[in-house]
N, C-alpha and C positions, 0 to 999 in steps of 0.2 A: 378415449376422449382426451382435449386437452384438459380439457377442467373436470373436479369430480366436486360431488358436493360436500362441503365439510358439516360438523355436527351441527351448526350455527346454523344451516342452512342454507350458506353462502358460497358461491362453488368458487374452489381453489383451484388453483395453476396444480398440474403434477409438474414434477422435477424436471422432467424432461422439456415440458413447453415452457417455464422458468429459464432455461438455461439458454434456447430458441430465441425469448425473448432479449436477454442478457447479451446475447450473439446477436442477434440483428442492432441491438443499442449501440454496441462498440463499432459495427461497420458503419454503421451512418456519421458516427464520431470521427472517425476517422477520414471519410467522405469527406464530407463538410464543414466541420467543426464544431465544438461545443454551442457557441452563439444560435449556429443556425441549428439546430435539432430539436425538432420540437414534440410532444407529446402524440398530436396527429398526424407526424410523419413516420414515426416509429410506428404507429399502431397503422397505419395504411402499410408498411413495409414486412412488417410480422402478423397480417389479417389476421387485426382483434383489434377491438374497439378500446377508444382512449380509456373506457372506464375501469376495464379489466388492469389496464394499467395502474391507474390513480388507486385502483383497490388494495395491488400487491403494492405498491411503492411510494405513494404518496405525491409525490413529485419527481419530476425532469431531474433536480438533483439528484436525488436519493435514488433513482434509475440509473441515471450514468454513471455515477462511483458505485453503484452494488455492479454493474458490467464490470469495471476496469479491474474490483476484488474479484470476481468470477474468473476474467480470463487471468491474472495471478496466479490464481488456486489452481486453474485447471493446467496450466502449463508448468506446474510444481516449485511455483517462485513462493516457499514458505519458509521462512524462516528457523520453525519447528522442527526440519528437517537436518539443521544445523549441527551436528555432536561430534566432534573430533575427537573429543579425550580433551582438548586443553583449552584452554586460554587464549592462546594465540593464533592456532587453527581456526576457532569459534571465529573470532572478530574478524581475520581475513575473510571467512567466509558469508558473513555478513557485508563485507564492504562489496564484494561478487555479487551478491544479491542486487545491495544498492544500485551500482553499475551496470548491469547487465543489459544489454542492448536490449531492445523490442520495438518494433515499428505503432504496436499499439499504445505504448509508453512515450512512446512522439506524439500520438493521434491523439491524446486526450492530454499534451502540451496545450491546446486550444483554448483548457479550462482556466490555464493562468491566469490571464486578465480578469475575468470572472470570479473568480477567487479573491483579488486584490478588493472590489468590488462588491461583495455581497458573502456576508457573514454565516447566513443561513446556510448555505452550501459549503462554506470553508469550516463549519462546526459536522457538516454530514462525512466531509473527509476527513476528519480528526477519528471524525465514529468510527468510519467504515475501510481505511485505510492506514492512517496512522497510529492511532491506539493498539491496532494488532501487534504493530512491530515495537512499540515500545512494551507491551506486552510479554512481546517475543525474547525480545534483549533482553526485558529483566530475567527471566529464567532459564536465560544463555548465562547472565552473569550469578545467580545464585549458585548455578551449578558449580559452577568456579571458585565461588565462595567454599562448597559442602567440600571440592577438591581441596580446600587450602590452597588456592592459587592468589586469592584475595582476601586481604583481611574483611572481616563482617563490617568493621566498624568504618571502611574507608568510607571519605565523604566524599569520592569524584564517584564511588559508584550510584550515586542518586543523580550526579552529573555528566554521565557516560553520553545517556542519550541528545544534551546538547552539543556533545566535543564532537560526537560523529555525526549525529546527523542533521547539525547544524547547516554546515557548511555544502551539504549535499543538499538542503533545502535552499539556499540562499545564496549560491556562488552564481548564477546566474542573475537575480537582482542586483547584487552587489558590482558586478564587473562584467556581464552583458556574455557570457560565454557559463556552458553548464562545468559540474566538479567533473573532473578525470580521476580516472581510478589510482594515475600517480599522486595526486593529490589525498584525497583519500587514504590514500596508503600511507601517506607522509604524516598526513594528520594518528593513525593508528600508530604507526611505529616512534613518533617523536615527542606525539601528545600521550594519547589515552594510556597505550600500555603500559608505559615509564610510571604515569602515575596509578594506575590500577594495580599492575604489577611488573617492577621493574626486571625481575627475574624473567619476566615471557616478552617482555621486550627485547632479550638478549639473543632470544631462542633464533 
């Protein structure tokens, strides 16, 4: 069955009809675009009723950003996966993460203006999207630390996460074209590592 009942007595999605769902969310996003996708067209397009929805998710936002984490995780775009041994392995391979092509990474482009726009949703992508990776970073950069690659006490490492991923959130408002990976690179090799650690900048 899709659903099984939980102790509550309230029948819950199994993983596999969750994931169903999550996959039909991102196609329609991509379809159409975020403005137009609406609660009753996903559940007409994944046959189950809007309520089932509103039950796991709450809302359209919190549905469309747990999709875009989903196909993420499922296409192995984690950051956690991240360990070279060093310093400067770690943060190129982070900025490859950033970069990394995906047509569904276009698809839910759509969301931008709606983001600009409404809070509720740009706090559900902080939750459900951004928090992981700064998350991630910090205990890309602790390990760094425990290496002695970074002093503990540096104070750009509580400032890492706006040198990088500033620029990669905001090169597009700022100047009308998104960050390229030369850029990025540029910003890693002339900003961050110099001051994190000048000796892995040399590397």
């Amino acid at each position: 069955m899709a659903e099984v009942l939980a102790a509550s007595g309230r029948r819950k999605l199994t993983p596999e009809r969750e994931r169903e769902l999550l996959r039909v969310t991102a196609e329609l996003v991509g379809e159409v675009g975020y403005d137009q996708v609406t609660m009753a067209v996903i559940a007409r397009r994944a046959k189950c009723s809007t309520a089932t929805l509103y039950r796991q998710w709450e809302s359209k936002p919190r549905l469309v950003v747990s999709a875009w984490r989903a196909h993420e995780a499922e296409n192995g775009r984690d950051l956690t996966q991240i360990d070279t041994g060093g310093l400067h392995g770690d943060l190129k391979g982070v900025v490859r993460y950033l970069m990394a092509g995906d047509p569904t990474k276009d698809a839910f482009a759509s969301m931008s203006a709606a983001l600009v726009q409404d809070e509720d949703l740009m706090e559900i992508v902080r939750e459900i999207l951004i928090h992981p990776i700064l998350r991630d970073l910090a205990q890309l950069l602790d390990r760094a630390v425990a290496r002695g690659e970074i002093a503990a006490d540096n104070p750009v490492i509580a400032l890492a996460p706006q040198i990088l991923l500033g620029p990669w959130l905001v090169q597009d408002i700022l100047y009308g074209t998104p960050a390229t990976p030369e850029l990025m690179e540029t910003i890693l090799d002339t900003v961050l590592l110099p001051a994190l650690a000048p000796q892995a900048a040399t590397l």
